[in-house]
C-alpha positions as CSV (number, residue, x, y, z in Angstrom):
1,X,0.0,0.0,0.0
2,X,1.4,3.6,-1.0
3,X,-0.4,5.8,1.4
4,X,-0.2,4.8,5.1
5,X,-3.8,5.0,6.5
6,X,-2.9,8.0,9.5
7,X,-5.3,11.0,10.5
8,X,-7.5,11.9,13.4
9,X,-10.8,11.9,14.7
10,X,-13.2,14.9,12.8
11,X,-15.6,16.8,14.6
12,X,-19.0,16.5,11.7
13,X,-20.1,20.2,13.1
14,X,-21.9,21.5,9.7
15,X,-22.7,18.0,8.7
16,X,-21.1,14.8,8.4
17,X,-19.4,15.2,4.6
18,X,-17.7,18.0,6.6
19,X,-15.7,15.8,8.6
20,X,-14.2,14.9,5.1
21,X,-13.2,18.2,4.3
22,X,-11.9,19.0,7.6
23,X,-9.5,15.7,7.1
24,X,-8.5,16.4,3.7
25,X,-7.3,19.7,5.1
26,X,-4.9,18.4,7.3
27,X,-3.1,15.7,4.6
28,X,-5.1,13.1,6.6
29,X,-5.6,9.7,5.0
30,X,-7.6,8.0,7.7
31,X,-10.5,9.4,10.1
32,X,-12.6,8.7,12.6
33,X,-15.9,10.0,13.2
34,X,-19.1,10.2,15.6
35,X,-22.0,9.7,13.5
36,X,-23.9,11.6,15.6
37,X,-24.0,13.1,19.2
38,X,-21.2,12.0,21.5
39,X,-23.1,12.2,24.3
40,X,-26.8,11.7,23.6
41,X,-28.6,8.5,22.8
42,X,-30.0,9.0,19.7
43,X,-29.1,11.3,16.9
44,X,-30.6,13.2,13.9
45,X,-31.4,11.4,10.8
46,X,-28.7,11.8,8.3
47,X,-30.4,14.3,5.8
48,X,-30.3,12.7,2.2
49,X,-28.1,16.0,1.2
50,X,-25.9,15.3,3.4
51,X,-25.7,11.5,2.7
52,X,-25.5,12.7,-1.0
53,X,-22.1,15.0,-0.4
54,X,-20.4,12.3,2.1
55,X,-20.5,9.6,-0.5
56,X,-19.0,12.3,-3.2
57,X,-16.2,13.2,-1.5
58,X,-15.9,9.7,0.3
59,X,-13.1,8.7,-1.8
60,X,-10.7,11.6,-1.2
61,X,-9.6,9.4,1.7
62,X,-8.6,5.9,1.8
63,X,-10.8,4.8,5.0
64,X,-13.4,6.5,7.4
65,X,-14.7,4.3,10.1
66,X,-16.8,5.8,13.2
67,X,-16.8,6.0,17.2
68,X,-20.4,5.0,18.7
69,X,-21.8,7.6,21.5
70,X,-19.9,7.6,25.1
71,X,-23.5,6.6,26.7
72,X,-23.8,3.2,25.3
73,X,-22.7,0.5,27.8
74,X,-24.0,-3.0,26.9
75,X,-22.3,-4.2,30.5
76,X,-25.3,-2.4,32.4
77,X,-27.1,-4.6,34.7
78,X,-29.7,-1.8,35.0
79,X,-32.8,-2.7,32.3
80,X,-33.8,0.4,31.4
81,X,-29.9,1.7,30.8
82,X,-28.8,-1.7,28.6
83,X,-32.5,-0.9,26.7
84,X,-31.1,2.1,26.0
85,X,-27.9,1.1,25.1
86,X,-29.2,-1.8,22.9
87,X,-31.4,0.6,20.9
88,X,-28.6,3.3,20.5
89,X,-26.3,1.0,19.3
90,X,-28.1,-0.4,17.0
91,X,-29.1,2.9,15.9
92,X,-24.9,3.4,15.4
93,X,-25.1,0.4,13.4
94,X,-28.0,1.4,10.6
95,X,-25.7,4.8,10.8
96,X,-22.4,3.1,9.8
97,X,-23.9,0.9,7.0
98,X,-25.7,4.1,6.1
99,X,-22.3,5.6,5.3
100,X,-20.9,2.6,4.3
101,X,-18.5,2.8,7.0
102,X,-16.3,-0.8,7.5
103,X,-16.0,0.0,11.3
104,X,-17.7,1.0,14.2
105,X,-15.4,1.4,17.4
106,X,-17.1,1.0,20.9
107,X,-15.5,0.4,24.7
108,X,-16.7,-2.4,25.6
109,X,-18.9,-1.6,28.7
110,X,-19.0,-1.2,32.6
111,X,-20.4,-3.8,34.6
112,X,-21.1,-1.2,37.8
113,X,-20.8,-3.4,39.9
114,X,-21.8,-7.0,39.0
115,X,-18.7,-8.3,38.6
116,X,-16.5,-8.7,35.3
117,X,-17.6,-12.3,34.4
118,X,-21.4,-11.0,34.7
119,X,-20.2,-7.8,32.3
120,X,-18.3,-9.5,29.9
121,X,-21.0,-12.6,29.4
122,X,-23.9,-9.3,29.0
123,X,-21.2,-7.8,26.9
124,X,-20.9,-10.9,24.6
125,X,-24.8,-11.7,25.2
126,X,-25.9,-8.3,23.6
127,X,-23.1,-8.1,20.9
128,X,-24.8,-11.9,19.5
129,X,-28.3,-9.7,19.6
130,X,-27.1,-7.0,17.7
131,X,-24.9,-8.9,15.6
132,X,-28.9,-10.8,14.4
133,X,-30.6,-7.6,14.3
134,X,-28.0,-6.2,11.7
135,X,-27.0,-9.5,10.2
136,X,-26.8,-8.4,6.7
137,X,-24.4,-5.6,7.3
138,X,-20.9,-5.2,7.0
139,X,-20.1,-3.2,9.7
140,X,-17.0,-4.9,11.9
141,X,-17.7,-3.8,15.2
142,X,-14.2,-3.1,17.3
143,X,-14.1,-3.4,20.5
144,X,-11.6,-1.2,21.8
145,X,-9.1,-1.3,24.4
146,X,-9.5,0.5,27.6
147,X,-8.0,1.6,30.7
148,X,-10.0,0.1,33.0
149,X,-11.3,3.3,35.1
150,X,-13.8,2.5,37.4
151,X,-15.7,-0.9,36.9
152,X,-14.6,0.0,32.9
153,X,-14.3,-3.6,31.1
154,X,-11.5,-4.0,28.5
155,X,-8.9,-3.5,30.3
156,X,-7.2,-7.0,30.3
157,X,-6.4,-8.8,26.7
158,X,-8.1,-11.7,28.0
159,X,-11.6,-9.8,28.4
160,X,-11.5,-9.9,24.7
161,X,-11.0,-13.8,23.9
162,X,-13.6,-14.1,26.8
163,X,-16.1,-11.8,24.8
164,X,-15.1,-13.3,21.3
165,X,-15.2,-17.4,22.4
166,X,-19.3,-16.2,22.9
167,X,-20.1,-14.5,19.5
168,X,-21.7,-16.2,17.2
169,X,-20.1,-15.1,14.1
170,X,-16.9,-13.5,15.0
171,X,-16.0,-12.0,11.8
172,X,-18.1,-9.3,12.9
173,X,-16.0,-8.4,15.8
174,X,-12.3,-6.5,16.0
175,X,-10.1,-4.9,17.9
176,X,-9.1,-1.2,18.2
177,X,-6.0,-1.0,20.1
178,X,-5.5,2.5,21.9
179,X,-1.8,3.4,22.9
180,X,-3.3,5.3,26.1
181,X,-5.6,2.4,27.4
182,X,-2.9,-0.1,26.9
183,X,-0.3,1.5,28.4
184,X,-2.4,2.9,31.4
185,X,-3.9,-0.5,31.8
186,X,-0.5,-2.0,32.1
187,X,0.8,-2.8,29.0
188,X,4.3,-1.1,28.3
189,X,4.8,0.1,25.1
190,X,8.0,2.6,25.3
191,X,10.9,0.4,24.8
192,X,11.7,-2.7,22.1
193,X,11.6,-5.1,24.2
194,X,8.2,-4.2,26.4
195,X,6.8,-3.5,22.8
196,X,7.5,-6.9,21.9
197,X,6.5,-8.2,24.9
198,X,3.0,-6.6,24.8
199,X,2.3,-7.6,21.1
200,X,3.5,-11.0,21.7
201,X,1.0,-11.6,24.5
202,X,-2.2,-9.9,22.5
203,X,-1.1,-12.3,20.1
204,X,-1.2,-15.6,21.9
205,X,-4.5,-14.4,24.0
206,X,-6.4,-12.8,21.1
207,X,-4.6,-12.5,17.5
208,X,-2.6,-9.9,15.8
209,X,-5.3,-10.7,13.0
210,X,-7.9,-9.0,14.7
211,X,-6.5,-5.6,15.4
212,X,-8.3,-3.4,12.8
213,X,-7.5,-0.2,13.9
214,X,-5.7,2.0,16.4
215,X,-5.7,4.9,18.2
216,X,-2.8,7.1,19.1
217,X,-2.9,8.8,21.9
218,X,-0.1,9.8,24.6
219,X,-1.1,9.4,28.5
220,X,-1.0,12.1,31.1
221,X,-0.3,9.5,33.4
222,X,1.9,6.9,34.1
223,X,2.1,3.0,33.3
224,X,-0.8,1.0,35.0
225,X,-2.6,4.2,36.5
226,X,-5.7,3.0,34.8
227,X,-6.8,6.7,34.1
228,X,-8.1,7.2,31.1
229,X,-6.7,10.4,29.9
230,X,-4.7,11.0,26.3
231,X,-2.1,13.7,26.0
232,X,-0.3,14.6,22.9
233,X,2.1,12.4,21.2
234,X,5.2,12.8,22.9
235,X,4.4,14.7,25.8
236,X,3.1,11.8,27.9
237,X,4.2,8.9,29.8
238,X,4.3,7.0,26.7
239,X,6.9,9.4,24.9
240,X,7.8,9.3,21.3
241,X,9.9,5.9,20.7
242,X,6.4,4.0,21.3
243,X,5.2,6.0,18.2
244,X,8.1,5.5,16.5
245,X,7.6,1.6,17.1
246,X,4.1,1.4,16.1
247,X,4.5,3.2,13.3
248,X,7.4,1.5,11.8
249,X,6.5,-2.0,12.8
250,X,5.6,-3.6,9.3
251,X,2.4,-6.2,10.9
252,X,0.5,-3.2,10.9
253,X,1.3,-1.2,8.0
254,X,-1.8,-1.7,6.4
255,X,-4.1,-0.5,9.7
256,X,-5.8,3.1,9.9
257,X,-4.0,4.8,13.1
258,X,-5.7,8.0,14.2
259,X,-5.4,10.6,16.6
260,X,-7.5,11.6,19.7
261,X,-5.8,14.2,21.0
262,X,-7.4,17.8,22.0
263,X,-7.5,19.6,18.6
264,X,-6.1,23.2,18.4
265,X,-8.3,26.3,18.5
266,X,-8.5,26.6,14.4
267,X,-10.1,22.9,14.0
268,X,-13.2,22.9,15.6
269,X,-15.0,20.5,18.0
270,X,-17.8,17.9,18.2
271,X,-21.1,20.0,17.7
């Protein structure tokens, strides 16, 4: 592949085909979006316009894959939360093959307080119902890595083969691996041989093959703080060399790698 697949994540303020421009701006190659609110639980309909200009300038990058809402938590042992959280997400999901998007990223879920094994087997449980409810799509969801704040699931690689081992068609699940998570769950990324080390054991436990995406992000604090909080690349805990791994390691040369750092005042935010 000539063009690495690198960018960020683009705020759709003005309408979604504007997260397009906004990347193209920037030399990106790769972005993520929301298609929708970040933070409510459903969203606008995508106005046929807009649908219209997204899929024209569509191919002036080489991927755009999306970030479902920060509310959705398919973990929750509360009813009427995980009803909402089913309903969104599959809302996400219509979005996604809407656009014609080959990924939709989500964390995996908080169990607040029923225990991991009960969150990861709702986790897995609900991924199988949406996974029927959409099964003509095409949309991979990733699962992504997390820090494992609070009762935050995703945290440990073997989460993920626990999840996966229950889906019944697994080719509709991935990984996103996020350089912030990892490291702030525990996973050292900074030097060759912790690099190795970390890759090694997500390969044994889960796969190489399923990593479909990642996230760059430095962490504001150090390894195993499980705080999720990214910083810019090279002014973290993580520090540059970790970047300079990543980027140069040739397994993953084909993956989309995008930034979610804060954005400067000319590039503007979620709406």
């Amino acid at each position: 592949m000539d063009k690495r697949l690198i960018g960020a994540h683009m705020s759709i303020a003005g309408g979604i085909s504007k997260s397009i421009d906004r990347g193209v701006s920037l030399g990106c190659t790769a972005i993520q979006i929301f298609t929708g609110y970040n933070n409510r639980w459903m969203a606008k309909p995508i106005t046929t316009e807009d649908l219209k200009h997204f899929k024209e300038k569509r191919h002036q990058l080489e991927i755009i894959f999306a970030h479902n809402n920060y509310l959705i938590n398919l973990a929750s042992p509360d009813p009427a939360k995980y009803k909402k959280s089913f309903f969104s997400m599959l809302e996400e999901l219509y979005r996604a093959e809407q656009l014609q998007l080959p990924f939709l990223v989500m964390h995996p879920g908080s169990h607040m307080g029923a225990g991991e094994k009960e969150g990861l087997k709702r986790i897995a449980t609900h991924l199988n119902e949406l996974i029927v409810e959409t099964r003509d799509s095409k949309v991979r969801i990733l699962l992504e890595t997390t820090a494992g704040q609070g009762s935050n699931l995703g945290y440990r690689f073997e989460h993920f083969t626990e999840i996966i081992n229950k889906i019944s068609d697994p080719e509709r699940i991935g990984i996103c691996f996020d350089t912030c998570h990892s490291f702030s769950a525990g996973y050292d990324l900074r030097a060759p041989v912790e690099y190795e080390k970390t890759f090694e054991s997500f390969d044994r436990i889960i796969g190489l093959n399923r990593i479909f995406a990642f996230h760059l992000n430095d962490a504001k604090f150090g390894l195993g703080s499980r705080k999720d909080r990214h910083e810019h690349i090279g002014q973290g805990h993580i520090g540059l060399n970790a970047f300079r791994l990543l980027l140069n390691d040739e397994r993953f040369v084909h993956l989309p790698m995008v930034l979610e750092t804060p954005k400067g005042k000319e590039i503007p935010k979620e709406a």
